[in-house]
N, CA, C and O atoms as a GROMACS GRO file, in nm:
protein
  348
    1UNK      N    1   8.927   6.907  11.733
    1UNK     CA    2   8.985   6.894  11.601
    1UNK      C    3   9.008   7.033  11.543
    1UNK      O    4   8.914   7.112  11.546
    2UNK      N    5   9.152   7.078  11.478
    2UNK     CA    6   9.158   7.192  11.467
    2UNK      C    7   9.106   7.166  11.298
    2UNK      O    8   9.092   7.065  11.230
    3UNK      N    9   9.084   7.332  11.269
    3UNK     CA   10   9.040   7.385  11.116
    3UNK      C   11   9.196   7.292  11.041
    3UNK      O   12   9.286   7.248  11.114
    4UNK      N   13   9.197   7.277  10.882
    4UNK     CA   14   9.293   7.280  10.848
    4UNK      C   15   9.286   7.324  10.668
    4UNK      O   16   9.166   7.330  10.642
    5UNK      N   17   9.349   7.349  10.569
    5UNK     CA   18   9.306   7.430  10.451
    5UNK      C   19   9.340   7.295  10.387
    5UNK      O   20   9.425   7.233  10.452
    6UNK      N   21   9.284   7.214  10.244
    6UNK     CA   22   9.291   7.151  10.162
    6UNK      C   23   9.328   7.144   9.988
    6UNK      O   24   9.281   7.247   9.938
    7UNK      N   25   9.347   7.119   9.958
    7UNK     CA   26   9.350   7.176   9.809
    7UNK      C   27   9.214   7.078   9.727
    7UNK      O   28   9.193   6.957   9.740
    8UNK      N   29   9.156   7.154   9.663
    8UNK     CA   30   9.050   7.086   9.570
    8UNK      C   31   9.030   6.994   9.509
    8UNK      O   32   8.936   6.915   9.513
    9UNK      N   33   9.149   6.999   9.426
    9UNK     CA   34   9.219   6.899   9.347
    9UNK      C   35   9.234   6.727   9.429
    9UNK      O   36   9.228   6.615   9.378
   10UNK      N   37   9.254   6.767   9.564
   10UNK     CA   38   9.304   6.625   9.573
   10UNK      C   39   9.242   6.589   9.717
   10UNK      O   40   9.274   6.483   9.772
   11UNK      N   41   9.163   6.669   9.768
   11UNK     CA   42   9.111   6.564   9.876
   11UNK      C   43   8.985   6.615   9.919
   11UNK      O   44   8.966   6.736   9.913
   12UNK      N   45   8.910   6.548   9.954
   12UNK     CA   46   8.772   6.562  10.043
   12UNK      C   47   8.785   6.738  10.162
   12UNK      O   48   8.883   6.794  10.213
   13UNK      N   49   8.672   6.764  10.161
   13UNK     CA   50   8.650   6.859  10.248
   13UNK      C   51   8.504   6.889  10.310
   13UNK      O   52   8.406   6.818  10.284
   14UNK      N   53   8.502   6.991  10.388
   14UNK     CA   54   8.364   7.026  10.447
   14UNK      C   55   8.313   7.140  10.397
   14UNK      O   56   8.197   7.146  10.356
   15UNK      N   57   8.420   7.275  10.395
   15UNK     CA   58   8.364   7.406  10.338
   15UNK      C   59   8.421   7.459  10.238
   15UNK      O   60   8.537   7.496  10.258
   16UNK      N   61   8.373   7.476  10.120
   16UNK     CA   62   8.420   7.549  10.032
   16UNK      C   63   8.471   7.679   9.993
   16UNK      O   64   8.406   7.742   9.910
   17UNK      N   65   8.597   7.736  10.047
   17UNK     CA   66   8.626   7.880  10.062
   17UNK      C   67   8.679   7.966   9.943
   17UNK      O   68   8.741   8.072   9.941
   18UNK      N   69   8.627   7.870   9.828
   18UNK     CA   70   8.652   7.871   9.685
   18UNK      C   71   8.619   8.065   9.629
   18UNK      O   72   8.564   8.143   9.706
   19UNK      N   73   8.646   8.089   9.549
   19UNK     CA   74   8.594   8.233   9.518
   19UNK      C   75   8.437   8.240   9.489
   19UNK      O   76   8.370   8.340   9.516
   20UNK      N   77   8.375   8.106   9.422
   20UNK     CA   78   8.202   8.070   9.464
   20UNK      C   79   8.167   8.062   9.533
   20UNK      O   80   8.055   8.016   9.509
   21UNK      N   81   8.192   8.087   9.724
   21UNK     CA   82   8.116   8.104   9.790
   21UNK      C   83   8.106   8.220   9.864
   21UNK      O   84   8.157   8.311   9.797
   22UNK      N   85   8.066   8.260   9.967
   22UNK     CA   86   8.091   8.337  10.069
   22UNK      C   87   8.233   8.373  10.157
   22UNK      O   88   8.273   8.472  10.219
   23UNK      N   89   8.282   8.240  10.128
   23UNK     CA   90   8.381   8.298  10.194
   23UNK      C   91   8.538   8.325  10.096
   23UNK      O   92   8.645   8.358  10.146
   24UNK      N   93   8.519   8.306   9.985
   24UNK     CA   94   8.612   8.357   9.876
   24UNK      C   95   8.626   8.492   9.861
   24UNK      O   96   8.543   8.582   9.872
   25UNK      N   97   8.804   8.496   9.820
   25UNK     CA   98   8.861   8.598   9.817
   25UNK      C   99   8.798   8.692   9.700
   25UNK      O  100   8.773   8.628   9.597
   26UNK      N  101   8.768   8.832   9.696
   26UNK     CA  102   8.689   8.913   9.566
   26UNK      C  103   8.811   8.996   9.510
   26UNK      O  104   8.813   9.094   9.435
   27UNK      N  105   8.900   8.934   9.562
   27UNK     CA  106   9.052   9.023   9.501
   27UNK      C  107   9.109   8.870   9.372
   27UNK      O  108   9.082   8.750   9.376
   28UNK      N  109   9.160   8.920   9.313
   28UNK     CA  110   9.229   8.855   9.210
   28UNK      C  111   9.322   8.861   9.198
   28UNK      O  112   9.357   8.974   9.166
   29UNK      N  113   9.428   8.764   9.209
   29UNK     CA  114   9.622   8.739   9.176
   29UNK      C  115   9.615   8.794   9.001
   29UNK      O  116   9.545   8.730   8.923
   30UNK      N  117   9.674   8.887   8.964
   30UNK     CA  118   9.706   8.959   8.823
   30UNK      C  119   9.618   9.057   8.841
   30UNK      O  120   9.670   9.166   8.867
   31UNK      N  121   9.456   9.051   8.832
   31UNK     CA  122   9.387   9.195   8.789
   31UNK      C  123   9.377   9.334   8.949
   31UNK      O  124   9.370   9.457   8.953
   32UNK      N  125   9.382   9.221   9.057
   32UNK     CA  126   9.401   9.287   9.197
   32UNK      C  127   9.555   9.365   9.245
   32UNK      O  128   9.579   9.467   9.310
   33UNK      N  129   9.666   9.230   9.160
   33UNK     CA  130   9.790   9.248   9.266
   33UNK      C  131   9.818   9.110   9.249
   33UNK      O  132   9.748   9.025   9.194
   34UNK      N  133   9.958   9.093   9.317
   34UNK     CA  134  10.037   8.990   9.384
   34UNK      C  135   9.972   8.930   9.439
   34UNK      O  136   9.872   8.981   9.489
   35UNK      N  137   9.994   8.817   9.452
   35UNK     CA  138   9.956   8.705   9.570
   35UNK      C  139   9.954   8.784   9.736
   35UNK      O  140   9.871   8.802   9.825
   36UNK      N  141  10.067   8.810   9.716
   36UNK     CA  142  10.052   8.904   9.893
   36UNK      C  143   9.960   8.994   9.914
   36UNK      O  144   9.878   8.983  10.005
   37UNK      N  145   9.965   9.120   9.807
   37UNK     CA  146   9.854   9.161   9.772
   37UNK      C  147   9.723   9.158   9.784
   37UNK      O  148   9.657   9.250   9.833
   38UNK      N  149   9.664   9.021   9.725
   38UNK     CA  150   9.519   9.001   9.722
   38UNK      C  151   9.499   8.926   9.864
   38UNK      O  152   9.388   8.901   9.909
   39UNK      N  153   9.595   8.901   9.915
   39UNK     CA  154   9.563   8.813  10.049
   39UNK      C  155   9.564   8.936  10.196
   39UNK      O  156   9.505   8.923  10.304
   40UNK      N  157   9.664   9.064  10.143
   40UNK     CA  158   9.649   9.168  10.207
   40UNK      C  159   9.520   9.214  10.196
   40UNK      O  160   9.471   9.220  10.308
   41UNK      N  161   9.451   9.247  10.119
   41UNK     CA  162   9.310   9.288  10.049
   41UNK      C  163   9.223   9.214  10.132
   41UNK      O  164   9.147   9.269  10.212
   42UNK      N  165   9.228   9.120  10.121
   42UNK     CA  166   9.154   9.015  10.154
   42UNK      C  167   9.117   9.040  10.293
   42UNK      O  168   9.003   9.058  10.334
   43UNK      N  169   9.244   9.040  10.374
   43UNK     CA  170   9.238   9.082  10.518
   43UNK      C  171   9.155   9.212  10.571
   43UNK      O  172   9.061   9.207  10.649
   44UNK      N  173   9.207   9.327  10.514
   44UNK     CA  174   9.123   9.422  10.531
   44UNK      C  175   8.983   9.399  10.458
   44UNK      O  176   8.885   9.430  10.526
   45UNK      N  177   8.969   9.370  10.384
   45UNK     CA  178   8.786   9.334  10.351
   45UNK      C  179   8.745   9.280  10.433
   45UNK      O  180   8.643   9.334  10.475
   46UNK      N  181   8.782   9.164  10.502
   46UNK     CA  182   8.689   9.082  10.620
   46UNK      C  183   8.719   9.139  10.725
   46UNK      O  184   8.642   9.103  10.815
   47UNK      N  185   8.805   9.224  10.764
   47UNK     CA  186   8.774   9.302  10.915
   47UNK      C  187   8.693   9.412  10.918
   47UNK      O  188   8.666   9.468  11.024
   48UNK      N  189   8.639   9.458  10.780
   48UNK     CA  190   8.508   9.559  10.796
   48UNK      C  191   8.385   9.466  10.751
   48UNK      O  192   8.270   9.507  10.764
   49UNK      N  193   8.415   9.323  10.691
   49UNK     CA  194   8.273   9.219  10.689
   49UNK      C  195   8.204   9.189  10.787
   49UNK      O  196   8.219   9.069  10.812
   50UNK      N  197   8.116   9.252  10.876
   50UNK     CA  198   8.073   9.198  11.010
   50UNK      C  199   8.028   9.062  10.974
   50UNK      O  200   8.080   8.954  11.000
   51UNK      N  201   7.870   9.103  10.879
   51UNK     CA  202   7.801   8.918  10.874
   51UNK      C  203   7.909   8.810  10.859
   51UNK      O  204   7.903   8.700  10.916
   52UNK      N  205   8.029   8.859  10.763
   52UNK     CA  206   8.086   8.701  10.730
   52UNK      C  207   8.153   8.688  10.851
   52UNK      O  208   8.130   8.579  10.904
   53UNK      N  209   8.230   8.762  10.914
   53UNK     CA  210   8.287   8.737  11.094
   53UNK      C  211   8.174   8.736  11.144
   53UNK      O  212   8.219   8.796  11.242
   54UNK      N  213   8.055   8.723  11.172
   54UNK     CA  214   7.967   8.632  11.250
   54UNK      C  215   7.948   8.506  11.204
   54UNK      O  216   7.864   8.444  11.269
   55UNK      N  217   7.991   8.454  11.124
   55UNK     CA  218   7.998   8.326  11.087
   55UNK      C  219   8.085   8.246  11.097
   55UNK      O  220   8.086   8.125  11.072
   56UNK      N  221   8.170   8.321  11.139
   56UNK     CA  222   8.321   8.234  11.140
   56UNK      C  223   8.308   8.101  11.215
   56UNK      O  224   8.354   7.994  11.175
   57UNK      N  225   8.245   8.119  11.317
   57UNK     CA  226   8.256   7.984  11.432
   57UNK      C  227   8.198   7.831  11.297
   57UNK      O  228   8.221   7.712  11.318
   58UNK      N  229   8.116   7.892  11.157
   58UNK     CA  230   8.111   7.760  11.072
   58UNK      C  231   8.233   7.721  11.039
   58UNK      O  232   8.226   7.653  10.937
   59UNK      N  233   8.335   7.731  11.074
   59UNK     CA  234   8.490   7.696  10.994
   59UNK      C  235   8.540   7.622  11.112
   59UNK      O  236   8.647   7.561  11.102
   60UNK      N  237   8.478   7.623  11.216
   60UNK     CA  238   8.568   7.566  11.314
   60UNK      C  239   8.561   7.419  11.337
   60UNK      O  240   8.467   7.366  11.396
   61UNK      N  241   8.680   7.344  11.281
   61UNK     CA  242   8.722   7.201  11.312
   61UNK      C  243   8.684   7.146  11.164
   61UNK      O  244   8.688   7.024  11.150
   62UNK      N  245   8.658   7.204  11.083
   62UNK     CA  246   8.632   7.214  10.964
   62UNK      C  247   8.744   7.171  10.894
   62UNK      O  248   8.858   7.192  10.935
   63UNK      N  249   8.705   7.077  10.731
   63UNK     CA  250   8.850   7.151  10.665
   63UNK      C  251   8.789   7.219  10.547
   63UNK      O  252   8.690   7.188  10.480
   64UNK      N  253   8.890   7.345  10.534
   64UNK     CA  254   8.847   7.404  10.434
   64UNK      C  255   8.890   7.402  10.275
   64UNK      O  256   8.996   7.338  10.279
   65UNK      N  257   8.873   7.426  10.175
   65UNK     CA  258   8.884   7.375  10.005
   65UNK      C  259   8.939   7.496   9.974
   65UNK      O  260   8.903   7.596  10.037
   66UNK      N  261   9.011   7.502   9.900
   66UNK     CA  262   9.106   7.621   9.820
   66UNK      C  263   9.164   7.586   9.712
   66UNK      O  264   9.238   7.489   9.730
   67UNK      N  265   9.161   7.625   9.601
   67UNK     CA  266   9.255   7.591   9.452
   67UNK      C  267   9.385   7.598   9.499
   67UNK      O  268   9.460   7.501   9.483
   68UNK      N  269   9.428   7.715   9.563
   68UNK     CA  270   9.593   7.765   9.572
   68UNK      C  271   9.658   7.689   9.719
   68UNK      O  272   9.768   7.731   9.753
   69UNK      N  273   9.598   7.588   9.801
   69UNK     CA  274   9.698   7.554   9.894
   69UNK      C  275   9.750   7.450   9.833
   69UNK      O  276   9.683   7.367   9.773
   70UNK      N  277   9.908   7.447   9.848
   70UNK     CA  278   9.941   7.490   9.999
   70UNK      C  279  10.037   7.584   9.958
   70UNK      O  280  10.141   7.597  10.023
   71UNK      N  281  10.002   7.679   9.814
   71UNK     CA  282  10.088   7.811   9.814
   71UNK      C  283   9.957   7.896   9.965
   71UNK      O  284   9.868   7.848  10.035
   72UNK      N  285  10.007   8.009   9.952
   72UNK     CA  286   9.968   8.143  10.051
   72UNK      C  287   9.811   8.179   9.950
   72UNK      O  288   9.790   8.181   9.829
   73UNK      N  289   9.726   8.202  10.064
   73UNK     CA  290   9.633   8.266  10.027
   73UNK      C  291   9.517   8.281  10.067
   73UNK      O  292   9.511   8.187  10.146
   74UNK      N  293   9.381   8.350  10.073
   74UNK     CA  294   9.304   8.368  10.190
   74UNK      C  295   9.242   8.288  10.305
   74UNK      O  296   9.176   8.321  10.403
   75UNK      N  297   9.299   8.140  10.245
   75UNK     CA  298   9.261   8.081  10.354
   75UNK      C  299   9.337   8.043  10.445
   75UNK      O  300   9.304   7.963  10.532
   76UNK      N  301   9.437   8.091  10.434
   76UNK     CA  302   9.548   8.134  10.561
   76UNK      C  303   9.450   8.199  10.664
   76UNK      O  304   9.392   8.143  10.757
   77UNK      N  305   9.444   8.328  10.627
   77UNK     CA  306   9.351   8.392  10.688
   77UNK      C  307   9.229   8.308  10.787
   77UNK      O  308   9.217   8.282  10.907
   78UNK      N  309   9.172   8.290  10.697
   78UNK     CA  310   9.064   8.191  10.771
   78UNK      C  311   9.083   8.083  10.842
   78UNK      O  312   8.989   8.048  10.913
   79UNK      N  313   9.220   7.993  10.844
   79UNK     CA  314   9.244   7.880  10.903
   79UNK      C  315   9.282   7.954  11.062
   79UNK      O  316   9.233   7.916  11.168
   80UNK      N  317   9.375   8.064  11.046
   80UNK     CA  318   9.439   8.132  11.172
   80UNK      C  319   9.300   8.172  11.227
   80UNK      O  320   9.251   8.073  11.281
   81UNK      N  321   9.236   8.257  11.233
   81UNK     CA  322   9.043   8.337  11.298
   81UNK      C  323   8.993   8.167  11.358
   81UNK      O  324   8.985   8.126  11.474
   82UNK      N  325   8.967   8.097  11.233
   82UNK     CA  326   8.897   7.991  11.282
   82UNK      C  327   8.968   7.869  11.419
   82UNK      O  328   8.894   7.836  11.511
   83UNK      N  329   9.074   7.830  11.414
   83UNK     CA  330   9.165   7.768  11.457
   83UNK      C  331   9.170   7.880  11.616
   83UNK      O  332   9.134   7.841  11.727
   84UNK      N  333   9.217   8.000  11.590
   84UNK     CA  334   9.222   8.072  11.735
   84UNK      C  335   9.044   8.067  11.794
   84UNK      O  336   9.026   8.078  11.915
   85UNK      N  337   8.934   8.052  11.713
   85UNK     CA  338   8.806   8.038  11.839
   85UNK      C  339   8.811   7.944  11.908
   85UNK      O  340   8.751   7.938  12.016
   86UNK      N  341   8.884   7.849  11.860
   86UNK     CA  342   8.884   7.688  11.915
   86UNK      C  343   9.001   7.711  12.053
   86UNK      O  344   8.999   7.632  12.148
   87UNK      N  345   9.079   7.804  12.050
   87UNK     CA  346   9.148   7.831  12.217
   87UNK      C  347   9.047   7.851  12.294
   87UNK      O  348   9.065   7.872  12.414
   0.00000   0.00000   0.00000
């Protein structure tokens, strides 16, 4: 079963990748930047996060919770990492 991203609002999930947990974005759309922006940010923050990339394999087959899908945003990120361990 692959990862897949959810929106909050409207359906059931397993992990919360909300900005309250661990795996939420610490960049902000307006006080960070653009949407592209904070999701660029985003990227480079978790490729120098070792602990939270040792955790990644919890996302796998998972679905994950986000306010902003199914606009763009860090859990793009996380669906693509999580989704490629499962090759």
């Amino acid at each position: 079963m692959s990862t897949r991203v959810v929106n909050l609002r409207r359906e059931s999930y397993d992990v919360d990748i909300t900005r309250r947990g661990k795996w939420g974005n610490p960049f902000s759309i307006g006080k960070d930047g653009a949407r592209d922006e904070v999701i660029t940010a985003y990227m480079a923050w978790f490729g120098i996060n070792r602990p939270l990339q040792a955790d990644l394999r919890e996302l796998e087959g998972k679905d994950l919770v986000c306010w902003c899908s199914p606009l763009p945003c860090h859990a793009d990120i996380l669906l693509e990492l999580a989704n490629r361990q499962l090759e």
